[in-house]
N, C-alpha and C positions, 0 to 999 in steps of 0.2 A: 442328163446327169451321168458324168463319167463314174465306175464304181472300179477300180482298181481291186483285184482278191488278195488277201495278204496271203501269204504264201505257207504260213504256221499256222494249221488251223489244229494242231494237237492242245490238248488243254482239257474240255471237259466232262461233262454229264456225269455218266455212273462212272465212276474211275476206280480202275483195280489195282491196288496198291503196290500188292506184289508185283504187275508188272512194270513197275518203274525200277528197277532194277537199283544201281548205285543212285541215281537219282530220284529224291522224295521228292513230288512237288505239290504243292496245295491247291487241291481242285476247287475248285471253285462256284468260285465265284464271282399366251398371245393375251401380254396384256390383257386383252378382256374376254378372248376365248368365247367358246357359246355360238350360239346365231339364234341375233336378237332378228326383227324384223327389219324390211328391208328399205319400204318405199319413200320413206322420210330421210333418204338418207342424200342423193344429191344434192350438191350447192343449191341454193333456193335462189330466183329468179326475180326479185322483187321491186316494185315498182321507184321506191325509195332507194338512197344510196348505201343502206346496211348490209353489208354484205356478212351477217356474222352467220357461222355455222360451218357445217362441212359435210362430205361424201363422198365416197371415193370407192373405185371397186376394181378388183384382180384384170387383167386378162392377158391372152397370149401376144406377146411381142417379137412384132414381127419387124424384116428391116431395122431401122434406126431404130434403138432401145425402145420402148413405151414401155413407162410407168403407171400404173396407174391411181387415180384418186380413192382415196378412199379411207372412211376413218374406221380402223378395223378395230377402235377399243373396246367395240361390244365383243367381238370375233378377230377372227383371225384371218387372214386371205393373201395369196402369196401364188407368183407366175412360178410354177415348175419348166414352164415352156420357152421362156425367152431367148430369142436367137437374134443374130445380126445386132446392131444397134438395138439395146432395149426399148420396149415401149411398157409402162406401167399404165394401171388402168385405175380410172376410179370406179367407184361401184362400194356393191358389196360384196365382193366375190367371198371373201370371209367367210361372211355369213351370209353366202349363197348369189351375191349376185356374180356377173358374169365375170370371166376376167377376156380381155381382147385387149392386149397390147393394154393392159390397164391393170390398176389393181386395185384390191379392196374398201369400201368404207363400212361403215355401219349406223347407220341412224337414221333410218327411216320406219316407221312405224303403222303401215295400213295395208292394204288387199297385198301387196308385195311382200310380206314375210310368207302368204301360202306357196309363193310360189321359188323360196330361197333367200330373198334379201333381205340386207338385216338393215334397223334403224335403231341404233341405238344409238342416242349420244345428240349431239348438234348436227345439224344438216348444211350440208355446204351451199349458200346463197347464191344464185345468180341477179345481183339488181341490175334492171335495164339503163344501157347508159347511150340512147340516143337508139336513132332504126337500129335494129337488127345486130344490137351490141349489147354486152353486159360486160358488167365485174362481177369476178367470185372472191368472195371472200370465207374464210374459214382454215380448221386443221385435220388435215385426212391421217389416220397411221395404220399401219400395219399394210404398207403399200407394197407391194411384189417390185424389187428394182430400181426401187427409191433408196436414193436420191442419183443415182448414176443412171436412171435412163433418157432420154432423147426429146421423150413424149410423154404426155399423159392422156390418159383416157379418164374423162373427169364427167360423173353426173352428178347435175345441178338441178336441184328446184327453180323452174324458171315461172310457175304458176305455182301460188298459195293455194294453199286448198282445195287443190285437183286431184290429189290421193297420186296413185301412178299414172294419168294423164297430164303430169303437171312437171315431170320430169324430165330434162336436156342432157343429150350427150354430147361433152365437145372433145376435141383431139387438141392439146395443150404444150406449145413445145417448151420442152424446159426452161427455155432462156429468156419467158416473159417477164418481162418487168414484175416485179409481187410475188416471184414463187419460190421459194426456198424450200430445201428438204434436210433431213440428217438421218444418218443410219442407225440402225435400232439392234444390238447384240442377243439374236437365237438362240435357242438350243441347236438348232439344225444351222448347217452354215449358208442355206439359201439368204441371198440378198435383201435386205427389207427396210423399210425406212417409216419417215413420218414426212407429210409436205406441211408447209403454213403460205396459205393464198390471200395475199394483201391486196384486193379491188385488183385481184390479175386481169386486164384486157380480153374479150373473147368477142367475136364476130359473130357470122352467120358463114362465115366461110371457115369456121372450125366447126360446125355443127354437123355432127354425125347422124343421119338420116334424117329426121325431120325437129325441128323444135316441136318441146312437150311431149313428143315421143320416143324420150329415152330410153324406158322403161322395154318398149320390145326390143329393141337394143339388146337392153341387158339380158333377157330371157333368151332371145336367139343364142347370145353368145353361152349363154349356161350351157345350152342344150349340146353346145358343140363341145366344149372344152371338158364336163363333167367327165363324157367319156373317155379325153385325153387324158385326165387326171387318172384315170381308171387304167388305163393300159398303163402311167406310167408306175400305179401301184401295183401290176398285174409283173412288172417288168422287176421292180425291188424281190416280190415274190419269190419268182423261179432266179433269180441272184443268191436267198438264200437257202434254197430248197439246194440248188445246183452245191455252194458250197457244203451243208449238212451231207449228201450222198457222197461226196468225197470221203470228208471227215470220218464218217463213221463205219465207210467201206475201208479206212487205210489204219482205224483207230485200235489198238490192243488193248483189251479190257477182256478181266473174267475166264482168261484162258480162250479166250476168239476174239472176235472182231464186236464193235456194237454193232453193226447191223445184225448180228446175229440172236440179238437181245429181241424178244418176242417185243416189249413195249417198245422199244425205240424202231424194229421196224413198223412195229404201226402207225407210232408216231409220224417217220417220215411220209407213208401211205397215205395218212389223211393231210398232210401238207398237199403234196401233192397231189390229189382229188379236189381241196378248194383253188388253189393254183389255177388248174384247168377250169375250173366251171365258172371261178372269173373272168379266165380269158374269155371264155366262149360268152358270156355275158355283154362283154365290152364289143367282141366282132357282132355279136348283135344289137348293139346302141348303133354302133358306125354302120352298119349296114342299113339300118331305120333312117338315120341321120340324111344317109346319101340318098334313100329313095322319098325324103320328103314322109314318110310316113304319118299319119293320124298320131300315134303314139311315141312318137320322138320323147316327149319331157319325161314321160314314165320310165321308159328303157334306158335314160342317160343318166336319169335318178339312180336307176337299177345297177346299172354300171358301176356307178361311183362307189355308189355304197357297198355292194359286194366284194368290188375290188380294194378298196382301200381299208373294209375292214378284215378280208382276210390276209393283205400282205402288212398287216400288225401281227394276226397271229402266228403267221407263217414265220415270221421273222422271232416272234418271240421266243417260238419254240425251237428252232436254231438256235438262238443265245443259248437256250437250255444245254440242248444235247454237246453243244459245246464246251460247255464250260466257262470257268474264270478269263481263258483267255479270247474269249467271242469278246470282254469289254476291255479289252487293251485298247487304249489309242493307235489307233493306224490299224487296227483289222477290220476288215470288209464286214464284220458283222455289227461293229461297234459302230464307223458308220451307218448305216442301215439303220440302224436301231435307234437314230436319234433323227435321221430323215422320215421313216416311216409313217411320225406321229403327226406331223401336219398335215397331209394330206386326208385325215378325218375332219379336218375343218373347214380349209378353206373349200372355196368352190361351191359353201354349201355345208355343213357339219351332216354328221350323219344322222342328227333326228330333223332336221331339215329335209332329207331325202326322204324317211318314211313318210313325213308327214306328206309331201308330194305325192307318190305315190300311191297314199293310201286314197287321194285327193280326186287321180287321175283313177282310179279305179272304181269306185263311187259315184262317178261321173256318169265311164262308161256301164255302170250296173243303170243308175238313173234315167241314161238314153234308150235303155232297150223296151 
């Protein structure tokens, strides 16, 4: 995410009247959101030719675009990441499941919401159509880079009544016969769409690791991306921490500067004291992540959640000290301020993460 600083950051917080001299100015001033459960939510795989339902989930795209699948109208789930030719994912990244060159669904509903995925809604059908093929049928939204990505990352219920052993992950190029998408207008200007899968054609040679084991699929990719999600809110953060210590080191107010305002240098202090302990949160996910660790899903949990919910605060509290004109269109705060807020959802929403968490920690109390 490119963030451009506007270059006027005079405008707010405590503002000293007298010093505006001749000049008086007036200081100032996902559809379905949530993260339902997760595991119900792939195309469903089914032996008849009904392909009705949907699922679709987030993930990072790499190469050629990928989209990914995913019906995020319980939640919400969207690639921060996507590079090269997009790839969208299905899933649920939303509402927690993975995103890998894929994005969002929501509606699946068994052991996989403990673990992030959401299922809310219809599930996207896989019906078998001859060896080692199916069609999906269904509508995934709230997709990361739908409808303009390359690929989709699509889980399907390929087995009825498996719970999450019953779910397929397939790699979906955009230009199969049966898929259409349309773009969907944000609050934040990240990409997003909706797909509709009319009996889309899928092989065994789009199937991403193993049929019916989509599902670790999707948690693998959680574990990785949660923390990327996490640096890139650790990254909004010190954006606004950096513009606020400008501001209010150049700002005339009160006969000084605001930094010299006992509450507002506190304020800044505690921005950046959570700033930091994000980061260091997140280089300890990635660092877990790399060394295969025991405890990867807890600390990616931890990551995200830490980071994404302090670079809302951090961010908030810039608008503050800033003023009326932190919500101008075109200042760096204004954007910020309307990027910031998704990243508490997809990937996973933040009571999604405690509830992990608290899950993986109860575990290990259990095993001792």
């Amino acid at each position: 995410m490119r963030v451009a600083a506007d270059g006027d950051l005079r405008g707010g917080g405590a503002t000293d009247a007298a010093a505006r001299e001749p000049r008086a100015e007036a200081d100032g001033g996902l559809q379905g959101g949530g993260s339902p459960d997760a595991v119900a939510q792939a195309p469903r795989a089914e032996a008849d030719g009904d392909l009705r339902g949907g699922g679709a989930m987030d993930a990072v795209a790499r190469g050629p675009r990928v989209a990914a699948d995913g019906d995020l109208r319980g939640g919400g789930a969207m690639d921060a990441v996507a590079r090269g030719p997009r790839v969208a994912a299905d899933g649920a990244s939303g509402e927690g499941w993975p995103a890998q060159g894929a994005a969002g669904d929501g509606r699946s509903a068994e052991g996989a919401s403990r673990e992030g995925w959401s299922a809310e809604g219809a599930v996207l059908t896989g019906v078998p159509d001859g060896p080692a093929r199916w069609r999906l049928t269904g509508e995934k939204c709230w997709i990361s880079n739908a409808p303009e990505a390359d690929f989709y990352t699509v889980f399907a219920r390929t087995t009825p009544g498996a719970g999450a052993r019953g779910v397929t992950a397939f790699l979906v190029p955009a230009d199969r016969p049966g898929l259409t998408g349309r773009g969907l207008d944000m609050l934040s200007p990240h990409p997003i769409g909706a797909l509709d899968f009319d009996a889309v054609p899928v092989t065994a040679d789009d199937v991403l690791g193993e049929a019916d084991r989509g599902f670790r699929v999707a948690m693998g990719t959680l574990n990785l991306f949660r923390p990327s999600v996490g640096a890139f809110a650790v990254g909004m953060a010190q954006a606004a921490l950096d513009a606020t210590l400008a501001h209010t080191a150049g700002r005339d107010a009160f006969g000084g500067r605001l930094k010299d305002l006992q509450a507002v240098a506190h304020q800044v202090a505690e921005m950046a004291l959570r700033t930091e302990a994000a980061r260091l949160m997140v280089h300890a996910a990635a660092s877990a992540y790399d060394a295969d660790a025991p405890d990867v899903p807890r600390r990616s949990a931890m990551a995200k959640l830490l980071a994404t919910e302090t670079a809302q605060y951090v961010v908030d509290a810039a608008v503050q000290l800033h003023g009326a004109r932190a919500l101008q269109r075109g200042h760096l705060l204004e954007h910020l301020y309307r990027e910031v807020r998704a990243p508490r959802i997809y990937e996973g929403a933040s009571e999604v993460q405690r509830g992990i968490i608290a899950k993986e920690l109860y575990a290990r109390q259990e095993a001792r």
